[in-house]
ROPA-419159 format. One record per residue: x, z, y of N, C-alpha, C in turn. Coordinates in steps of 0.2 Angstrom, whole numbers. Layout:
<rs>
<r <X, Z, Y>, <X, Z, Y>, <X, Z, Y>>
...
</rs>
This chain:
<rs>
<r <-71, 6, 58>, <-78, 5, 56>, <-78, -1, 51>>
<r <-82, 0, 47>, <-80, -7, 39>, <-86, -10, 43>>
<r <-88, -19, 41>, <-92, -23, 42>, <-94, -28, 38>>
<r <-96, -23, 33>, <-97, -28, 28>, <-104, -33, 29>>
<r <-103, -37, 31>, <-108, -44, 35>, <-107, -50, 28>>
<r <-115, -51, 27>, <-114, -58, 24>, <-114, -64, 29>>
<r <-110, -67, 28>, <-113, -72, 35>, <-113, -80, 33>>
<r <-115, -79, 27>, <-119, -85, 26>, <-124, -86, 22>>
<r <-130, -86, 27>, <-135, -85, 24>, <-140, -92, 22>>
<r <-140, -94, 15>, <-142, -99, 14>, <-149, -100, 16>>
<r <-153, -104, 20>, <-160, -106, 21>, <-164, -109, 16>>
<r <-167, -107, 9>, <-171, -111, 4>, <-176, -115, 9>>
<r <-177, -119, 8>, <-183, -123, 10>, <-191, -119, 7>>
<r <-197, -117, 8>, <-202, -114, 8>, <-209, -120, 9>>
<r <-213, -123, 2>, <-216, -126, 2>, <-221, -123, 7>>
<r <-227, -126, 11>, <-230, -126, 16>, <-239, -120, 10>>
<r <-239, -124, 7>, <-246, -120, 2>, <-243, -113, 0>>
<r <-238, -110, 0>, <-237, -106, -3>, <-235, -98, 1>>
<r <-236, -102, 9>, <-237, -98, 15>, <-229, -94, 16>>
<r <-231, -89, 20>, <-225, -88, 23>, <-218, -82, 19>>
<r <-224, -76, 15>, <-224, -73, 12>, <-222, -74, 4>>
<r <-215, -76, 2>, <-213, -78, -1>, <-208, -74, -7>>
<r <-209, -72, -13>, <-202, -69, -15>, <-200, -76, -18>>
<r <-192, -76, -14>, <-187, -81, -18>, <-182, -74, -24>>
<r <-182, -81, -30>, <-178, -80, -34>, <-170, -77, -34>>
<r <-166, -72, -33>, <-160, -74, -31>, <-156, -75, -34>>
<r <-151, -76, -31>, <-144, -82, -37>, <-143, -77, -40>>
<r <-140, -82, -44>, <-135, -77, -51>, <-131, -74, -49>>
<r <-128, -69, -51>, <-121, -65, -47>, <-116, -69, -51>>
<r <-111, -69, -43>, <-104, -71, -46>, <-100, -70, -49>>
<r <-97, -73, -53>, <-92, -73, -58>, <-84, -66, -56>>
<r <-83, -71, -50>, <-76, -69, -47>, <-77, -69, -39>>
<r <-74, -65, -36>, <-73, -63, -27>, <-67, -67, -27>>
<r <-66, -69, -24>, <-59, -71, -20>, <-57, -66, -12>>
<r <-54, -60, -14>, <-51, -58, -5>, <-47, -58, -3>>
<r <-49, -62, 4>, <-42, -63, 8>, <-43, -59, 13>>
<r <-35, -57, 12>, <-33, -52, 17>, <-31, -56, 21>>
<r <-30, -54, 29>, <-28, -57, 34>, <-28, -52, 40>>
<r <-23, -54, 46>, <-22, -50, 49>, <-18, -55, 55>>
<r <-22, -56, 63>, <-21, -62, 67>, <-16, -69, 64>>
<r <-17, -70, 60>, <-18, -77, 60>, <-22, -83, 57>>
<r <-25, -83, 62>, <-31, -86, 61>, <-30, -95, 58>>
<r <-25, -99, 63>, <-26, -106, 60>, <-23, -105, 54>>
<r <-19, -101, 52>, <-16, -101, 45>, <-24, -98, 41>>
<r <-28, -93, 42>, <-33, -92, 38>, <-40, -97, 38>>
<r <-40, -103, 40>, <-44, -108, 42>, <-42, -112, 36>>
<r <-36, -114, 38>, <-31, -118, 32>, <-34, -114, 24>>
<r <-34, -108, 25>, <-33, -103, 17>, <-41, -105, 15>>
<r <-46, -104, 20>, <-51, -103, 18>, <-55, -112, 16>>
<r <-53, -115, 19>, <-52, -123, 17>, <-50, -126, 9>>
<r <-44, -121, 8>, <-40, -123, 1>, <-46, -121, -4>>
<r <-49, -114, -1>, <-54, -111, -7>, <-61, -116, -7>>
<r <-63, -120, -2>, <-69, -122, 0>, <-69, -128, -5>>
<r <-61, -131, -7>, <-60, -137, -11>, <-56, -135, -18>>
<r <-60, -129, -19>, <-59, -127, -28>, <-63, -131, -33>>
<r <-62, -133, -39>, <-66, -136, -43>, <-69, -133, -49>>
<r <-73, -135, -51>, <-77, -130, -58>, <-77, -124, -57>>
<r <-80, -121, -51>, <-82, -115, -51>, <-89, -114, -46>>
<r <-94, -119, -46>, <-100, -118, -42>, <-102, -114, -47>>
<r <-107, -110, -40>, <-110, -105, -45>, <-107, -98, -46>>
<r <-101, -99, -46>, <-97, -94, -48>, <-94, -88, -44>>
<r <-91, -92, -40>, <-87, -88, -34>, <-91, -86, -27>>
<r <-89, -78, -24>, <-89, -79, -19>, <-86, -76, -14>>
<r <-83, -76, -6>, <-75, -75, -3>, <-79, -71, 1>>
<r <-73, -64, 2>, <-72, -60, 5>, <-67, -60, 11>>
<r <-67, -60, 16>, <-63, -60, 21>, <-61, -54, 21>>
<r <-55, -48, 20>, <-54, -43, 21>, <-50, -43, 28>>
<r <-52, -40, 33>, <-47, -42, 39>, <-46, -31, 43>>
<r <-39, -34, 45>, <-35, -26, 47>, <-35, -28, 54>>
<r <-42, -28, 59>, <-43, -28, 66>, <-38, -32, 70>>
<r <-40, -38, 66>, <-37, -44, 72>, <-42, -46, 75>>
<r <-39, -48, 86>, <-43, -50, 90>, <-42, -55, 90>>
<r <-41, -61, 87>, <-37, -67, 89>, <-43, -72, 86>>
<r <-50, -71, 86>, <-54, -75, 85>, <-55, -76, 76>>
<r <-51, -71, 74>, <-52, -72, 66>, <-60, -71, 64>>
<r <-64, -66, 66>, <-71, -67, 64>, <-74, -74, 65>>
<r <-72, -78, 71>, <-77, -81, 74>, <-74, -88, 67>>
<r <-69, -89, 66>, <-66, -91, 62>, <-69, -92, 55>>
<r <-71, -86, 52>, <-74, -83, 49>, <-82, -89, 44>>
<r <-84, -84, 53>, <-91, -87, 54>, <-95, -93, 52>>
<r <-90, -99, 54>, <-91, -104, 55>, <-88, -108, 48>>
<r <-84, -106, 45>, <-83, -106, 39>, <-87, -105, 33>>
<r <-93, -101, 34>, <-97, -97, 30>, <-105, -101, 34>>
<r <-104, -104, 38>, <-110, -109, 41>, <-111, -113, 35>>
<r <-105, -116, 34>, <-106, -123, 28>, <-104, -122, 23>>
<r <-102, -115, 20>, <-98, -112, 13>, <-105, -113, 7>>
<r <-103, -117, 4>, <-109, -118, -3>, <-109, -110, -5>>
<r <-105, -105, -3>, <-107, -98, -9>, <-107, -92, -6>>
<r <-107, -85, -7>, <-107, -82, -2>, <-101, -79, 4>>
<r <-102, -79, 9>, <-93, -78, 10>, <-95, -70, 16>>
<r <-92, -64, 15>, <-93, -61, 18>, <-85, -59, 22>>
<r <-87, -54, 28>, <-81, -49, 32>, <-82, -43, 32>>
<r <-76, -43, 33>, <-75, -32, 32>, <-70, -32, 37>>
<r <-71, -28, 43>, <-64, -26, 46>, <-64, -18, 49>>
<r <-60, -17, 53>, <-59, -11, 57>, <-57, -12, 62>>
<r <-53, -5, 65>, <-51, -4, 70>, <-42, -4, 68>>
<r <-39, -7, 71>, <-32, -8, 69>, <-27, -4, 70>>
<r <-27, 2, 66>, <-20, 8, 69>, <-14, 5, 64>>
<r <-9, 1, 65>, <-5, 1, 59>, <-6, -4, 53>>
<r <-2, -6, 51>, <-3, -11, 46>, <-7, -7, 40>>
<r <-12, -10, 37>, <-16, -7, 31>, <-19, -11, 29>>
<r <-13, -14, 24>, <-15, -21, 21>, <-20, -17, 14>>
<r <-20, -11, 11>, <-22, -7, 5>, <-30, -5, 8>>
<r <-31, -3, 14>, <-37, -1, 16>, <-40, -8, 16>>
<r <-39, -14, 19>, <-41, -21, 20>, <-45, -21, 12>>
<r <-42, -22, 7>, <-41, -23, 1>, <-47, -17, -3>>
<r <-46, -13, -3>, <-52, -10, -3>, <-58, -10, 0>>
<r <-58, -10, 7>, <-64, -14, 9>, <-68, -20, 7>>
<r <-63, -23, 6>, <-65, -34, 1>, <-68, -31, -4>>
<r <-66, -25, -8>, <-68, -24, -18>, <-74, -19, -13>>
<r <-76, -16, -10>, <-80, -13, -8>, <-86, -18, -7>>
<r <-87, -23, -3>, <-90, -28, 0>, <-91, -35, -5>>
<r <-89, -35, -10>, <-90, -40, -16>, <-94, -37, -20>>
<r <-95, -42, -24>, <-101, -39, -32>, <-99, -42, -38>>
<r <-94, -46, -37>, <-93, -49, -43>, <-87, -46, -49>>
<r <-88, -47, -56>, <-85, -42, -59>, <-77, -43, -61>>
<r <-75, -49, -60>, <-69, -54, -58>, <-65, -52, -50>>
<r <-58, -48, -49>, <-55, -50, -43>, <-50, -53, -43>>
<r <-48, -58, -36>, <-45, -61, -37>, <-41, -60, -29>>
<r <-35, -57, -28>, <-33, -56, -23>, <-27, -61, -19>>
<r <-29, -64, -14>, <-25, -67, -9>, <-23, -67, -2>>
<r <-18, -69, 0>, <-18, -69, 9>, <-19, -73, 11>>
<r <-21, -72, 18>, <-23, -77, 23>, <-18, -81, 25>>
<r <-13, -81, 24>, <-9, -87, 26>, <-6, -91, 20>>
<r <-10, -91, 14>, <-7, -93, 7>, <-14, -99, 6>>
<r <-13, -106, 4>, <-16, -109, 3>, <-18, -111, -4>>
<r <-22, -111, -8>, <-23, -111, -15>, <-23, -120, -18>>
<r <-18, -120, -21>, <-22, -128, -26>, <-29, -127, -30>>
<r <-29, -134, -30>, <-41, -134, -28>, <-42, -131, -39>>
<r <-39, -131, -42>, <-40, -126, -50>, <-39, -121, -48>>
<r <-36, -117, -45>, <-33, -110, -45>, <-36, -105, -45>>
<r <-44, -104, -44>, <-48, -101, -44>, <-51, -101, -53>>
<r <-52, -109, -54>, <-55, -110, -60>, <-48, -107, -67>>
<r <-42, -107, -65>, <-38, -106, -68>, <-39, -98, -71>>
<r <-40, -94, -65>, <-40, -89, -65>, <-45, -86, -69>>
<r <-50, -89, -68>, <-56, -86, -73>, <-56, -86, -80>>
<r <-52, -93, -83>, <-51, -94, -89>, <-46, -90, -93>>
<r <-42, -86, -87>, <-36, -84, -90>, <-39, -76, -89>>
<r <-43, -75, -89>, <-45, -67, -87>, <-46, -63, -94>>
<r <-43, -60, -96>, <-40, -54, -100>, <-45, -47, -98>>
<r <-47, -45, -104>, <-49, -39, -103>, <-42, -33, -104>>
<r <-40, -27, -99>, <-33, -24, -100>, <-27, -26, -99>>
<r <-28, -34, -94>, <-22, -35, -92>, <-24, -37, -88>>
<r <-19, -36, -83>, <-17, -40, -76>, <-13, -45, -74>>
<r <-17, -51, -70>, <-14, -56, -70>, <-10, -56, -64>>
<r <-4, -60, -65>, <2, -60, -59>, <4, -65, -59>>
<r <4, -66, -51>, <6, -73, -48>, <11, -73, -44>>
<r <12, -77, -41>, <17, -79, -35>, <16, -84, -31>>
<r <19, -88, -26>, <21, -91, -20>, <26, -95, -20>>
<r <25, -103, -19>, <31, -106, -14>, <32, -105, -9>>
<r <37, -103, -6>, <35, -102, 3>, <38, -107, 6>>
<r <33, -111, 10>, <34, -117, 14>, <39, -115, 18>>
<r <42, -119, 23>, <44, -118, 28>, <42, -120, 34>>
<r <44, -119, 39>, <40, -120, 45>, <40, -128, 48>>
<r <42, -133, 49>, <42, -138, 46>, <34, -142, 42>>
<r <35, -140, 37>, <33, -142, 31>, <26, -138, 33>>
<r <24, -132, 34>, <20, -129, 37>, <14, -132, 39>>
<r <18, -134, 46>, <16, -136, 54>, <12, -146, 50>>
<r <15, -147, 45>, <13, -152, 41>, <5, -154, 38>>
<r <5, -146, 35>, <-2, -147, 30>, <-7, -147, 37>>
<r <-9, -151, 36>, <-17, -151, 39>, <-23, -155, 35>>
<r <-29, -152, 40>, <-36, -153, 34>, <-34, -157, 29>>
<r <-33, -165, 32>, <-33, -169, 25>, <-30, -167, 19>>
<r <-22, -165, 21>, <-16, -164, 18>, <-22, -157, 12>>
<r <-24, -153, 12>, <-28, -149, 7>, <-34, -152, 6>>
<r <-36, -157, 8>, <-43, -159, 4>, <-41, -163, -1>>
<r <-35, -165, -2>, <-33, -173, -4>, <-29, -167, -11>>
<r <-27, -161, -9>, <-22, -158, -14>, <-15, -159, -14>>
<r <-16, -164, -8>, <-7, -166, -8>, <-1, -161, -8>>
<r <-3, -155, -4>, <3, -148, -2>, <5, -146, -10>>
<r <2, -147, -16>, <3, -144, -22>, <12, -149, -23>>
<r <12, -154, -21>, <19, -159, -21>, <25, -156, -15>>
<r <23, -152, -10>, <27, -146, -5>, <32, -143, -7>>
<r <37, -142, -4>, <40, -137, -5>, <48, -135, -6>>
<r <49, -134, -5>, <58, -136, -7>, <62, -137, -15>>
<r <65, -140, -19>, <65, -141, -24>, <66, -133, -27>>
<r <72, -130, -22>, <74, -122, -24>, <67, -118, -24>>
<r <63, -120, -20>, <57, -114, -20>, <54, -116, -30>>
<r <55, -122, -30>, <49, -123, -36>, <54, -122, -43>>
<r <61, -121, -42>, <66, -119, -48>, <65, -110, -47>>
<r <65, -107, -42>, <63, -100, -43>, <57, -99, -46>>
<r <54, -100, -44>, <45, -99, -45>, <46, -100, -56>>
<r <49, -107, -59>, <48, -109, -66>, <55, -105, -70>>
<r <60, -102, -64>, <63, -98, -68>, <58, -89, -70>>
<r <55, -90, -63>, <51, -82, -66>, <45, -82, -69>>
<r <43, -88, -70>, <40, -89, -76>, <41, -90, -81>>
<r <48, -92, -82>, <51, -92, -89>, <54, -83, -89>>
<r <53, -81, -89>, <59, -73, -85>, <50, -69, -89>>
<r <45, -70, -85>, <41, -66, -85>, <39, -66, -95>>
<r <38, -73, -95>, <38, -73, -103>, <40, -69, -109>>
<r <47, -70, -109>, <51, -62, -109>, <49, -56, -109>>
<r <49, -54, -101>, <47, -50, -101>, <41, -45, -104>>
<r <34, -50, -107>, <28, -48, -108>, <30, -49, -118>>
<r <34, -52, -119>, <34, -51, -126>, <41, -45, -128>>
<r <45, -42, -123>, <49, -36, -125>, <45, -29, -122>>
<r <40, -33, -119>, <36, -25, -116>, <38, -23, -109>>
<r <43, -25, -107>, <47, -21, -101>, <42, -18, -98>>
<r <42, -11, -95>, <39, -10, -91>, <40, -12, -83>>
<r <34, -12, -79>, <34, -15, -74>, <37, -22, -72>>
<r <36, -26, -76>, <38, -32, -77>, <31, -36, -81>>
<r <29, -44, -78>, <33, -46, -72>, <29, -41, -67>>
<r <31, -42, -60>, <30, -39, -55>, <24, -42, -53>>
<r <17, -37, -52>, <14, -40, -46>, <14, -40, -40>>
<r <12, -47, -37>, <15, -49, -31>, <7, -50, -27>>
<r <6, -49, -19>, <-3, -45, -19>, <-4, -54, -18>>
<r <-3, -57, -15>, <-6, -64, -14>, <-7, -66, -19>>
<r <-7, -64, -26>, <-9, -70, -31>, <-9, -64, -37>>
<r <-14, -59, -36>, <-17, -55, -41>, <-24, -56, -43>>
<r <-25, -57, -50>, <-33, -55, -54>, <-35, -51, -59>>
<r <-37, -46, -58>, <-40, -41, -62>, <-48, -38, -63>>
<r <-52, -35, -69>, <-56, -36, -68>, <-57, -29, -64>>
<r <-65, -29, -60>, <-67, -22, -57>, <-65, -17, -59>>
<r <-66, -16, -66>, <-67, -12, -69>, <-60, -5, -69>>
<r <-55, -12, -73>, <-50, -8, -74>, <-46, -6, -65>>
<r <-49, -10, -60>, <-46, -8, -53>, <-50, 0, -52>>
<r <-55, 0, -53>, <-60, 6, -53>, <-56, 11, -56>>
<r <-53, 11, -62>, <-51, 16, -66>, <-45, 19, -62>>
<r <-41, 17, -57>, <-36, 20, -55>, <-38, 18, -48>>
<r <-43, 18, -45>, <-45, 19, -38>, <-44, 15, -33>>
<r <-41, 8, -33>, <-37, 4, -32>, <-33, 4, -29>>
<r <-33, 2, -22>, <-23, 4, -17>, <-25, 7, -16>>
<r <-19, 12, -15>, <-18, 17, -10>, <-19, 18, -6>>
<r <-23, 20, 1>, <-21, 18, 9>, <-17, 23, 14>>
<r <-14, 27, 9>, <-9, 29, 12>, <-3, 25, 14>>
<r <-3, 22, 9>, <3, 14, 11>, <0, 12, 17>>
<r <4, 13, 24>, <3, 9, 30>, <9, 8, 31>>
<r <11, 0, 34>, <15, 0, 35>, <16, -7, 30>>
<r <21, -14, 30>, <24, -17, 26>, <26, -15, 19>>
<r <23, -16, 15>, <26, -16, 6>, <24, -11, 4>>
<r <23, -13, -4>, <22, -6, -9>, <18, -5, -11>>
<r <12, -5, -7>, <6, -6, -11>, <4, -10, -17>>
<r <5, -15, -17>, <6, -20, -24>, <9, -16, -29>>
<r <16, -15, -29>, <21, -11, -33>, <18, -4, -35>>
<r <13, 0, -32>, <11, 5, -33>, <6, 3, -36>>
<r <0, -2, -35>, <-5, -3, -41>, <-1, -4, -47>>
<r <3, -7, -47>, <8, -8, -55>, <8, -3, -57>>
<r <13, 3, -55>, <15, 8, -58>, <7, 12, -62>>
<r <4, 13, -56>, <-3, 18, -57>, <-5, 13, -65>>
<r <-7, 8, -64>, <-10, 2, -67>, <-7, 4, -77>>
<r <0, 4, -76>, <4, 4, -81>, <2, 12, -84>>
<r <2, 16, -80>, <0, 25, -83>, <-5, 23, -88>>
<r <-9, 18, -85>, <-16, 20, -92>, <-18, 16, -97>>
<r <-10, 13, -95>, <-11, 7, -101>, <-11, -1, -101>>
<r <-12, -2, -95>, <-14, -10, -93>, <-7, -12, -93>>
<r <-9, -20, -96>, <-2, -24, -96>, <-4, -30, -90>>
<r <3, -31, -89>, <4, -39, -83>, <6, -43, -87>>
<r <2, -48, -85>, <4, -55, -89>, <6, -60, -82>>
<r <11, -68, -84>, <9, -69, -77>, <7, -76, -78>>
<r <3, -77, -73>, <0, -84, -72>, <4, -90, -69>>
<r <11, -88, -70>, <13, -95, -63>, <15, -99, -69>>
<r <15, -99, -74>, <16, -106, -77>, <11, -110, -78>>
<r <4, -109, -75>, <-1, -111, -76>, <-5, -113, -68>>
<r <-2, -108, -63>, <-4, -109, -54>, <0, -106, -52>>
<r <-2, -108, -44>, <3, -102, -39>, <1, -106, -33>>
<r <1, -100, -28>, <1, -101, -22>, <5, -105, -19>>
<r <3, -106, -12>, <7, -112, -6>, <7, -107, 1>>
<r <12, -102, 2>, <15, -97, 8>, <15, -102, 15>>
<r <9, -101, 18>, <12, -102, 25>, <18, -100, 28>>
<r <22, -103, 31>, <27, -100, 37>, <24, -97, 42>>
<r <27, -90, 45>, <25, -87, 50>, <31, -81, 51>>
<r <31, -80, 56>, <38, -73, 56>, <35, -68, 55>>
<r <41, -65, 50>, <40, -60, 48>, <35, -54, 49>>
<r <31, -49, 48>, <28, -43, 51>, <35, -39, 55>>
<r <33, -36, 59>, <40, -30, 61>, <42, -24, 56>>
<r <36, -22, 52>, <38, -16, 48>, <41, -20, 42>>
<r <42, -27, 42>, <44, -29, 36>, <52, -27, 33>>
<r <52, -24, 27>, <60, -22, 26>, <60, -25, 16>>
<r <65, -28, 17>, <65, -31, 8>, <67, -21, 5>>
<r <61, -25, -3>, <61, -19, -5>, <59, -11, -3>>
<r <55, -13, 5>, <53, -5, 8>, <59, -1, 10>>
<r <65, -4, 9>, <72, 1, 10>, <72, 4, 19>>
<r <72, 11, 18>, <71, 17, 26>, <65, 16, 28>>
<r <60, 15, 24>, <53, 16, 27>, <51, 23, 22>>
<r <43, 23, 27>, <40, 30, 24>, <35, 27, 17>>
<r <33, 21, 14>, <32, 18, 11>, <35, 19, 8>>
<r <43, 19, 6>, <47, 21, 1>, <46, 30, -4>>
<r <48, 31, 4>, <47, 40, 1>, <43, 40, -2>>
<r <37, 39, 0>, <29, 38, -3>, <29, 35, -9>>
<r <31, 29, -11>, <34, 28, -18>, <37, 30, -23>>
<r <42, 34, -21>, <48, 35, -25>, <46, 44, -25>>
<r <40, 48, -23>, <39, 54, -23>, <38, 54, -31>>
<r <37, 63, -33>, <37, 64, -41>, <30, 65, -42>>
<r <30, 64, -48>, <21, 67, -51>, <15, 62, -49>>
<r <16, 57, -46>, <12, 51, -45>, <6, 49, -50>>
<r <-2, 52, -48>, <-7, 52, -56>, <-9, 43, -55>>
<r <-9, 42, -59>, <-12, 36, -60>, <-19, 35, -55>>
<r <-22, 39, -54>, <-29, 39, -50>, <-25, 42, -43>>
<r <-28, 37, -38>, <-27, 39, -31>, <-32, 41, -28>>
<r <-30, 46, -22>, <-34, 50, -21>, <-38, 47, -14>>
<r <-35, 42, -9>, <-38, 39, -4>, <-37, 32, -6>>
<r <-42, 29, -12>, <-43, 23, -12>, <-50, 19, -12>>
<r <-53, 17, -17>, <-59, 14, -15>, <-64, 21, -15>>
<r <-65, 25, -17>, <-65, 32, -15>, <-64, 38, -13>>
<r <-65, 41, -9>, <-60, 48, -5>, <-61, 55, -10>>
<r <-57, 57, -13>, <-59, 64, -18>, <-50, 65, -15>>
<r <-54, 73, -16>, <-48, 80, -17>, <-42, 80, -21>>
<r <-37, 79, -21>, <-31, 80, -26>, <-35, 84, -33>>
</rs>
């Protein structure tokens, strides 16, 4: 069952002469969705939803989707309270959880937004307070923006708390090797967008922006993809059939990975899962047939 709930509902104040029977003006529509995917863990998506809470130069503009794949562990309630004090709109969407289906999450969130900017995260990935604003300024019609991750350790993790993200300090985080990967594949990606490489750079689903429209044109994930990985990879591929380019954004931002053990389905690459076969089958149309829409082959 989808839940799309707005749960923050701001209360205008209603002058007294004017009685009770009021049409209030409504806001402007937002710019850019931010959705976070998530799936039990919650004090990591508390952290995530925090980082977003202390974005700059985007009042007005944004508003957060919780995409969540039927976690019991108090993530709604998490949620809730978040969206009690959230200056913008912040909705939920979930289900009932057969299986990881980070694809059908994500679907849900672009179903459940309104804004013509997306901008995809996970709940365990905390964002530097521009990242949102960077995003928007970088936004390309026919390209797709790609991003990446430091990944904390656990450690350094178990470190960041509220202050540590209000302050922006975790941007300073991280192991000196996490942060010479991350500026060599932004040096790597740069290359890659001016020799054309196909599927390069890679989008990576924690730190993707694109606009509606062109996610519209090729249905968005898959939800066949159940299970760890590939779905990202396969909005690429679809992405690329119609023409869209990846550009990448990490020399300009990038995510901050919480620490957390692995998922179980997780295999680098997808290697001996059904996720794979599903990838690597022939004839693959650029338009998927179970995504934000259900049609017939």
């Amino acid at each position: 069952m989808i839940l799309p709930l707005l749960l923050a509902k701001k209360k205008i104040p209603v002058p007294a002469e004017f009685g009770s029977e009021v049409f209030m003006q409504m806001p402007k529509a937002p710019q850019i969705a931010v959705i976070v995917s998530s799936y039990q863990r919650s004090r990591h998506l508390r952290r995530s939803l925090l980082s977003i809470a202390h974005q700059h130069d985007v009042a007005g503009q944004m508003e957060v989707v919780v995409a969540d794949d039927g976690s019991t562990d108090g993530t709604e309630q998490v949620v809730q309270t978040f969206a009690d004090s959230a200056p913008f709109p912040v909705y939920f969407t979930s289900h009932r959880h057969e299986g990881f289906q980070l694809a059908r999450s994500r679907n849900e969130g672009v179903r459940a937004s309104r804004a013509p900017y997306l901008l995809f995260v996970d709940g365990d990935c905390i964002l530097p307070p521009d990242h949102v604003a960077i995003h928007l300024r970088c936004r390309q019609r026919g390209v797709v923006m790609a991003g990446d991750c430091i990944r904390l350790d656990k450690e350094t993790s178990d470190a960041i708390v509220d202050e540590t993200i209000r302050r922006g300090d975790f941007v300073q985080m991280g192991s000196p090797v996490e942060h010479d990967r991350l500026r060599t594949k932004a040096f790597r990606a740069k290359i890659y967008s001016l020799l054309r490489i196909p599927m390069r750079p890679r989008l990576t689903g924690n730190n993707i922006g694109i606009w509606r429209e062109d996610l519209e044109r090729v249905n968005g994930f898959d939800e066949k993809f159940v299970g760890w990985g590939l779905e990202d990879r396969d909005l690429q591929f679809r992405l690329s059939r119609t023409g869209f380019r990846c550009r990448s954004i990490l020399s300009s931002t990038m995510a901050f990975h919480l620490w957390h053990e692995p998922h179980p389905t997780c295999r680098r690459n997808g290697e001996g899962t059904e996720n794979l076969k599903y990838y690597q089958r022939k004839g693959r149309p650029a338009f998927c047939c179970n995504g934000l829409t259900k049609r017939e082959p």
